[in-house]
N, C-alpha and C positions, 0 to 999 in steps of 0.2 A: 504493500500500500504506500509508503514512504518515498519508494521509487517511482511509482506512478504518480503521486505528490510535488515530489520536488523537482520532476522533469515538465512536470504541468504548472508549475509557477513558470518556468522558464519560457516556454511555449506563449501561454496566456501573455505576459511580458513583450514578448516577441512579437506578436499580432498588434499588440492595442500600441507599441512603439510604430510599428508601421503603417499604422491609421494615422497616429498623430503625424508622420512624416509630409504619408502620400497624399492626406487630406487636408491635415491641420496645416503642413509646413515649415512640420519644427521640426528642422532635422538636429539640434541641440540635444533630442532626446535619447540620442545612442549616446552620446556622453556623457549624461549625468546616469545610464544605465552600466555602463563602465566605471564611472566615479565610485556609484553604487556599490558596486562589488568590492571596489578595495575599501569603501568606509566598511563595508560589514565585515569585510576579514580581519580590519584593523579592530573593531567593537569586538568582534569575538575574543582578541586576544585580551581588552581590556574587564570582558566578562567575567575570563578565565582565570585573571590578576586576582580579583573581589571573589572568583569562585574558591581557588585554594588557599586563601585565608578563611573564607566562611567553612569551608571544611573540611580543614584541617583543626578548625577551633572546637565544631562541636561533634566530629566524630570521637577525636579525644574525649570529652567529655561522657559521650555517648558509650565508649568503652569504661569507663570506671562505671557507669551504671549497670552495664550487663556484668561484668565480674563482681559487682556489688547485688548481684540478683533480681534486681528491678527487674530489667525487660522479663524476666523468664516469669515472676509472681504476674504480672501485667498478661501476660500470654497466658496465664494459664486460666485468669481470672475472664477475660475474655474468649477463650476456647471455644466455649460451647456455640457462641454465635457466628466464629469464625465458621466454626465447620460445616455451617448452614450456608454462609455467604460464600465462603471457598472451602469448597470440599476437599481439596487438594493440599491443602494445609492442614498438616496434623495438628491434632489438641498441643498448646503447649510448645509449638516451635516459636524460636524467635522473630521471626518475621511478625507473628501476634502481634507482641507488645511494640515492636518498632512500627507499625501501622498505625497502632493505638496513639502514641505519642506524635505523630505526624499530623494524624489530625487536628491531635489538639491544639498541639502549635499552629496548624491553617487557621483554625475557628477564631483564635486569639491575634491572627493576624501577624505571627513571628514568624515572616517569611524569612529571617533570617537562621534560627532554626526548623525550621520545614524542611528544605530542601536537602541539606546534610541526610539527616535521619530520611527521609523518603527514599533517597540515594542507597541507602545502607539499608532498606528496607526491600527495596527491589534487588538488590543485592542476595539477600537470603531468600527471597520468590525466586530468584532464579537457579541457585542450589535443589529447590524440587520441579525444577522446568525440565522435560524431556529433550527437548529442545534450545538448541544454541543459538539460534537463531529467530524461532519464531514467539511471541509472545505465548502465555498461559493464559487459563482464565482469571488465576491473582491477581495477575499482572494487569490485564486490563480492567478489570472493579477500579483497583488502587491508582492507575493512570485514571479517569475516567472522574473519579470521586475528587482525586487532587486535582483535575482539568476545572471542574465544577467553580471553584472558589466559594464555599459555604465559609463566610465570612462573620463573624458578631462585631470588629470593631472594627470598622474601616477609619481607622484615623488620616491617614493621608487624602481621602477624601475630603475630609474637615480642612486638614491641613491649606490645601490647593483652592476649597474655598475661602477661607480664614484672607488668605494672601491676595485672592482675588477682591477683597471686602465686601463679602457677605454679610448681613444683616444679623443670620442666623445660620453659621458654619455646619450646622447637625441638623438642618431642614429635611437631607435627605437622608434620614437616617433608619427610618422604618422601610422607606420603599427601596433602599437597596437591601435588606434584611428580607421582605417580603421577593424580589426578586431576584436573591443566590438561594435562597431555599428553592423555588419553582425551579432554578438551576441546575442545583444539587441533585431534586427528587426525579426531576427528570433525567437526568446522565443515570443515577440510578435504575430507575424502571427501564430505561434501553437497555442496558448490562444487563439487568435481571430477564428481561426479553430472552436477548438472543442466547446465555448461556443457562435460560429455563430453570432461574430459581425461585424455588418455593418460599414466594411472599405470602403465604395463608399461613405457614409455619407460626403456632402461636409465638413462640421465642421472639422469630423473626418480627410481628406484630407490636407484641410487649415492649421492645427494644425500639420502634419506630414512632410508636405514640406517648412514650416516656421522652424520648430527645422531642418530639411537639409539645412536649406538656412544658419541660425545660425553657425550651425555646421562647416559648409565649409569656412564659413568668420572666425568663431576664430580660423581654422588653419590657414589660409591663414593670418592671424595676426602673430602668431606663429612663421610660418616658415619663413618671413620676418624677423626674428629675429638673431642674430649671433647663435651658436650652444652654446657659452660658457654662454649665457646670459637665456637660454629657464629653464633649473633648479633652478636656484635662483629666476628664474622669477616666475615660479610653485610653491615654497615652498613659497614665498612672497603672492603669490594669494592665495595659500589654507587658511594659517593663518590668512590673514585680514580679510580673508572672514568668518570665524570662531570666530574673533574675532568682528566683525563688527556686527555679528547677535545679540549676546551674549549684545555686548554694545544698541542694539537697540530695542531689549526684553526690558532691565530696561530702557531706556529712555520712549521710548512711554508707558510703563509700568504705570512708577513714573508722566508723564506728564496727564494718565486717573486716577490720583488717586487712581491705586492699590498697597494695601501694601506690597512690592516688596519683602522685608524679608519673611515677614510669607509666602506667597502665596510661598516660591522658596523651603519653609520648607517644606510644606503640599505636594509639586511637589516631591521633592527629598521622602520626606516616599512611596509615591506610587513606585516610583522607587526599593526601596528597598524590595518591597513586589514583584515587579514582577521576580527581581533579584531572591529571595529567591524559588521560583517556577521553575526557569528553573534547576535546577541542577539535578533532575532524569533525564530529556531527556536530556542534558550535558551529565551524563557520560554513559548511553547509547550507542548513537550514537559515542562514540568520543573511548569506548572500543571495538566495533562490527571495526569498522577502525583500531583501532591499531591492533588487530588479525589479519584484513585482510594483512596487512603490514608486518605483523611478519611472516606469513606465507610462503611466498615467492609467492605467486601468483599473485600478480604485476609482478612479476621478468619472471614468466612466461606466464604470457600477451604478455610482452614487446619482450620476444625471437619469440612467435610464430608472432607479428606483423614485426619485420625483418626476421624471414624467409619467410613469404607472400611475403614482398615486395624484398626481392631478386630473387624468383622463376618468378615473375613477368619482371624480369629486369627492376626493376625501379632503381632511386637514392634516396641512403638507409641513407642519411648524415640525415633527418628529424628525423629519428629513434632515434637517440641519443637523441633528445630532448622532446620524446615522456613519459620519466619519468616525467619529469616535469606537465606535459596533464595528465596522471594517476591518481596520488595524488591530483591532485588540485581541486578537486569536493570530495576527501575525508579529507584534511587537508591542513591548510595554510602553515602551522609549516614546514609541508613535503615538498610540492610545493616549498616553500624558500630555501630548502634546497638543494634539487633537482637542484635547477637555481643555486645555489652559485656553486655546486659540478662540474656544466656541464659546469660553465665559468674559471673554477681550472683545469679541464681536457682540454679539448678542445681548451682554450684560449678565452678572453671576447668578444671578435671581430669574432670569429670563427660563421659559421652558424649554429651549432647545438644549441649555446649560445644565437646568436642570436634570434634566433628562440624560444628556452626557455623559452626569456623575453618578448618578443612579448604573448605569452602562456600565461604566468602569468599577465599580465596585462591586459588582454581581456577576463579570467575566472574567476570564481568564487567556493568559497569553498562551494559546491553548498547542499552538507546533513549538513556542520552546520549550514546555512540558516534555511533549513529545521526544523531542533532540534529546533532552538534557537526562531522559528519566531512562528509556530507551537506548540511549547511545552507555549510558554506564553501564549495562548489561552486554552490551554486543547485540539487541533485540533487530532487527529488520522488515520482518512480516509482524505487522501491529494488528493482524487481524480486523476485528471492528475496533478496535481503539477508535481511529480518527472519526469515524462514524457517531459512535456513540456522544465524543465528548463533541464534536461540533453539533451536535445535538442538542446538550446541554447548553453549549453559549448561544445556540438558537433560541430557547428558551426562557434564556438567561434577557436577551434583548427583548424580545415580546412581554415578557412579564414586564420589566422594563417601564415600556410603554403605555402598558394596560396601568400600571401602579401610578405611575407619573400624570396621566389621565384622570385617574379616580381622585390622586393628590391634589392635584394643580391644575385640573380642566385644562 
């Protein structure tokens, strides 16, 4: 699927550059499609600088937790519903508890331990993969569920409105909540689709209406809360929570008698080796994207998606924020930039802005998942991966909109 992927960003690229030529008359656009390539080869390297410090930092750590018994009590304590969700995972292996911990860090918004531990998680998925080359069904639940970005604190969202001056930085703060969950459950119910898991399973059930029971109470915490109080509050929760793992790793670590230094040494080199393996698919996928970009056929996406919706007589205000939705399953970078440009244009409070940030805080940059999760494995046939998860940010935008509508007319 990957190869069929990334030879089709090129293509697609290739056409809509010779539209622009043969039609437009910009022949400028083979050079910035050239330029393209070497900025993304140069980003990738710069990815990869931020990538083997972030994990080398917290697979060290991540190893004083496993010698310190954590992951293994965590796996064993969630077993039972593994076995339901991926049968192929026995009771009690470690991938469990490193799955477990991955999410939490997504929900809490520490993409900077997220992806370490996701890393090192697909790592041991792939120790029971038949397979060296093609994905499992572990494998894609866990791509698919981390593609989702089921998010509770989007602080950077605040953030980039705060700086924009917004009124009220945490306006959208339910309806991006309401639309990474529609995100989330749908990437889910595809995966459960096509590898036919028994969601009647009371387990399975119990376990899905307890995380909505959860859910609906920590907003309803939340929203209790003043407006000016909910971002400070978010950025205070992320970091203790960050910081509170970290402190709890070496304590029970140093309190089971493991050698907390050596073992964080021995964690951080593996880090470094996995680091050192992602950088072909790094600038792969991140040069097939910038071509795509450099092209102009986003640009002509987006025109043929408002002329649709004009000939329709719908209301076309969404459209504007439909840049945003584009890029964001091919770059963070882009998608950030996108939201900055459409709350500069438009005004921070405006609906298309609105809407933007809503966008960007319920999707995900869903082919560097892809690369980055994938490529530490040696994975190539992603099976329904790319299916399932652009599903999800399918999803993830429509809800979006429906939210941003009911919010904000």
């Amino acid at each position: 699927m990957l190869n069929r992927l990334w030879f089709g960003f090129f293509l697609v690229a290739a056409v809509a550059a010779l539209a622009q030529w043969l039609v437009g008359g910009n022949a400028g656009v083979f050079a910035a499609m050239v330029a393209s390539l070497f900025d993304m080869a140069r980003l990738a390297v710069e990815v990869m600088i931020l990538l083997f410090g972030t994990l080398t930092l917290w697979l060290g750590f991540l190893r004083i937790a496993e010698q310190a018994g954590l992951v293994d009590r965590l796996a064993r304590l969630l077993g039972p519903l593994f076995a339901r969700l991926m049968p192929g995972v026995p009771r009690g292996h470690p991938a469990v508890g490193l799955i477990t911990l991955n999410f939490a860090a997504n929900v809490l918004g520490l993409d900077n331990a997220a992806t370490p531990i996701g890393l090192r998680a697909m790592r041991e998925l792939q120790t029971l993969n038949p397979s060296a080359t093609t994905a499992s069904d572990a494998q894609v639940l866990f791509i698919v569920l981390n593609a989702s970005s089921l998010t509770l604190l989007p602080v950077s969202i605040f953030m980039y409105r705060a700086q924009a001056g917004a009124h009220d930085p945490t306006l959208v703060f339910v309806p991006i909540l309401l639309a990474t969950s529609a995100s989330t459950l749908a990437g889910f119910l595809a995966v459960a689709f096509a590898q036919k898991i028994r969601l009647r399973d009371p387990l399975v059930l119990v376990c899905l209406l307890g995380a909505a029971v959860l859910l609906s109470a920590f907003v309803s915490v939340l929203l209790a809360l003043p407006a000016a109080a909910l971002a400070p509050l978010s950025s205070l929760l992320g970091n203790l929570a960050l910081f509170a793992i970290v402190l709890a790793f070496l304590v029970i670590g140093a309190w089971r008698k493991v050698p907390v230094y050596e073992s964080f040494v021995d964690g951080a080199r593996q880090g470094f080796e996995v680091a050192r393996d992602l950088l072909p698919y790094l600038v792969a996928m991140l040069c097939a994207v910038g071509v795509l970009r450099a092209s102009g056929a986003l640009d002509f996406a987006l025109d043929g998606v408002r002329w649709c919706v004009h000939a329709l007589g719908l209301d076309t205000r969404f459209v504007d924020a439909l840049p945003t939705a584009l890029v964001k399953p091919l770059s963070g970078s882009a998608a950030r930039a996108m939201l900055i440009e459409t709350m500069k244009t438009h005004g921070v409070d405006s609906f298309p802005a609105l809407l933007a940030a809503t966008v960007q805080g319920s999707t995900e940059t869903t082919f560097y998942v892809l690369a980055v999760y994938f490529g530490a494995v040696g994975i190539r046939r992603t099976r329904h991966a790319v299916g399932c998860a652009l599903l999800a940010d399918l999803a993830g935008v429509l809800a979006s909109i429906a939210v941003c509508y009911w919010f904000f007319g």
